[in-house]
Residue, then its C-alpha position, 0 to 999 in steps of 0.5 A: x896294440x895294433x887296430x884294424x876295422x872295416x865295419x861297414x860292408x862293402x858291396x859293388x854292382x855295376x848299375x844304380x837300378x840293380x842297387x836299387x833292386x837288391x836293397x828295395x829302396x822306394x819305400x816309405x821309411x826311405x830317406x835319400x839324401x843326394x843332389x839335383x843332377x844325381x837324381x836327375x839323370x840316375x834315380x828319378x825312375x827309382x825312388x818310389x815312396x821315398x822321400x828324396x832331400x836335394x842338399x842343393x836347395x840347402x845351400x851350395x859349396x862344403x856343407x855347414x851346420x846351418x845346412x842341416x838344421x834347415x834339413x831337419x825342420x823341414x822334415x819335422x814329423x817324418x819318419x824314416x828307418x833307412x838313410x840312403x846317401x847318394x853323393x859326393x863328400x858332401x852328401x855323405x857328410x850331412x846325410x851321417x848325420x841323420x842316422x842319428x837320434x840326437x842332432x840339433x843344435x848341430x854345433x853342440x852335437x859335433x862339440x860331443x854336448x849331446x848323447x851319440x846314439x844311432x837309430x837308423x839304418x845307414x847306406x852310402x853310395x858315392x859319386x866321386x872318387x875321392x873323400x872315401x867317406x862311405x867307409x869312415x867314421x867321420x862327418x865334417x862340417x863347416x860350424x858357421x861360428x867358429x869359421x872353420x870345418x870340425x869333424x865328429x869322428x864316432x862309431x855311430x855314423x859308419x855305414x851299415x852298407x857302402x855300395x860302389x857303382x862305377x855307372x854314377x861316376x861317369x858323367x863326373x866332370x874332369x876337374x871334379x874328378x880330378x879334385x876328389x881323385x888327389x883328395x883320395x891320394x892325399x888320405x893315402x899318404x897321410x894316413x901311410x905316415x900317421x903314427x897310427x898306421x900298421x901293415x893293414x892300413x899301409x897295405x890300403x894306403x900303397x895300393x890306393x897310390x898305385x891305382x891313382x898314379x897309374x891312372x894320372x900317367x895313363x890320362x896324361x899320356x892318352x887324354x882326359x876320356x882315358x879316365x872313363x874307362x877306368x873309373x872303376x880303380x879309381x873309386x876302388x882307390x877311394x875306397x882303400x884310401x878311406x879304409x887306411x885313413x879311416x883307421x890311420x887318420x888324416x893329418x897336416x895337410x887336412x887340417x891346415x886346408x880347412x880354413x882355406x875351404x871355410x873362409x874362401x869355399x875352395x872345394x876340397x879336393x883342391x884346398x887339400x892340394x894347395x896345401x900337400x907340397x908345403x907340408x910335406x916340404x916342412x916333413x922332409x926338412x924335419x925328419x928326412x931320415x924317417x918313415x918319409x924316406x921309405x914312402x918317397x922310394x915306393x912313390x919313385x918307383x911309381x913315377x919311374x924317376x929318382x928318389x930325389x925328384x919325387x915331388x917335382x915329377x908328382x906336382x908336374x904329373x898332378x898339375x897338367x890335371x889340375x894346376x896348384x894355385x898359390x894362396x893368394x890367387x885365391x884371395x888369402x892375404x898375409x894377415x890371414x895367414x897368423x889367422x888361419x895358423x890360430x884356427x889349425x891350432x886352436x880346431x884341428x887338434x884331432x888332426x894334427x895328432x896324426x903328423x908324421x912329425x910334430x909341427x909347431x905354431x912356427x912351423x905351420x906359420x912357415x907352411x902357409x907363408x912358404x904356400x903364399 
């Protein structure tokens, strides 16, 4: 049986103000989750009676269920009928949430404890180009006691509307930019290679590719500014990349980052990246014959070169963007390796169920100490 859904839909307009306009947003009933700068610089002018939540104050770095249970005490006795989220991964994460009825204790609803039940109207807009949240069905926090990020992936939190505006990614840093863009092209080829892949989800997949690829060639040839006015196919190329993940999943890569972004707070985009060459060595030294052979041909002729120096010239063309570091530039020490090898094992189940090969303990103890 083949699955495919887009449920939210999606619409584009070029400036918040005319978002705004269209959907009536500024009345009581309103709930706009975002952060300082966004607000700021876009929707000060805007917001009306809304009431605004900066998920800054809560705490900076990946988002945890401490964050929203402060969030939901401090709107005790609000009541609202519209999340709107304005933001990164972040802010569409925990603003999911609140489309809710039941969410406290945070931790046991993300351990399926707690009746799922979605009670109010749900808009997502992002900030950057990379997490394609706006169209999943997947909310992923840090649960501050078990150390490590858990998603909740359920019907209830996609977006009634996901609404696209160039206009609020053009003051997005590089290196922000740059971190959300490869976490997008790592949702691409995961979810290409996930067992639950199909044409509709390879169709998203490829064309995400393309954009991105195309994109890094055009700002390494012509400078960083060269991104700007391109901006568009990039957000476009999260966008597919959440609908082909969305549908397909997410994988290795994902979940062996996740104790790297807990424990050290690495954004990401960029722990996502620290960790994509070792697995997909690990995936060619398993199964080179395979759906990867077919993956790394399409990915050649993106990069114009030979079907056997496909990753050197992707990590040349990705590192003169964002340099990978090793795991233990960022603090990781050899213990931690077995200890982060336990945690994927022991949290990331719904993850590791969409490898293209099964990895073992062994193999992803191998990954982490090939990545050291």
């Amino acid at each position: 049986m083949t699955q495919f859904r887009v449920k939210s839909t999606i619409q584009i307009f070029d400036r918040t103000k005319e978002f705004f306009e269209a959907f009536r947003i500024g009345e009581e009933g309103d709930l706009i989750i975002t952060i300082s700068f966004t607000y700021e610089k876009y929707l000060k002018d805007l917001v009306g009676k809304a009431t605004v939540v900066d998920l800054l104050k809560y705490g900076t770095g990946e988002p945890n269920d401490g964050m929203v249970e402060a969030i939901l005490r401090d709107l005790n006795g609000l009541h609202y009928q519209r999340v709107i989220a304005i933001g990164g991964g972040s802010v569409l994460d925990v603003a999911k949430i609140f489309a809710l009825k039941n969410i406290s204790p945070v931790q046991d609803l993300f351990e399926r404890k707690l009746d799922i039940v979605k009670e109010k109207t749900l808009i997502t807009v992002p900030t950057t180009c990379g997490t394609g949240s706006e169209v999943t069905n997947i909310s992923i926090l840090e649960i501050l006691n078990k150390k490590t990020k858990i998603g909740l992936a359920v019907d209830e939190l996609f977006a009634d509307d996901a609404v696209l505006i160039p206009e609020l990614l053009e003051t997005l840093p590089f290196g922000a930019f740059t971190a959300s863009s490869i976490d997008a092209f790592i949702h691409a080829v995961e979810s290409y290679l996930s067992p639950k892949a199909n044409a509709f989800t390879e169709m998203f997949s490829k064309n995400a590719m393309e954009l991105i690829l195309k994109g890094y060639q055009i700002i390494a040839a012509q400078g960083k500014e060269a991104r700007i006015p391109i901006m568009k196919d990039f957000l476009t190329a999260s966008t597919y990349a959440g609908i082909a993940f969305g549908n397909a999943g997410c994988a290795a890569v994902h979940a062996l980052s996740y104790p790297l972004g807990s424990v050290y707070h690495v954004p990401h985009g960029e722990s996502n990246y620290a960790i994509l060459y070792g697995v997909f060595h690990k995936y060619m030294s398993i199964c080179p014959e395979g759906k990867i052979k077919v993956l790394n041909e399409f990915l050649a002729k993106l990069l114009e070169c030979k079907v056997e120096k496909v990753y050197q010239e992707m990590e040349e063309l990705f590192n003169s963007l964002l340099p990978k570091k090793s795991l233990s530039s960022y603090g990781v020490t050899k213990p931690q390796l077995d200890e982060f090898t336990d945690s994927v094992i022991a949290n990331q189940g719904r993850l590791m169920a969409n490898n293209y090969v099964e990895l073992s303990r062994e193999d992803v103890f191998e990954i982490y100490s090939s990545l050291y």
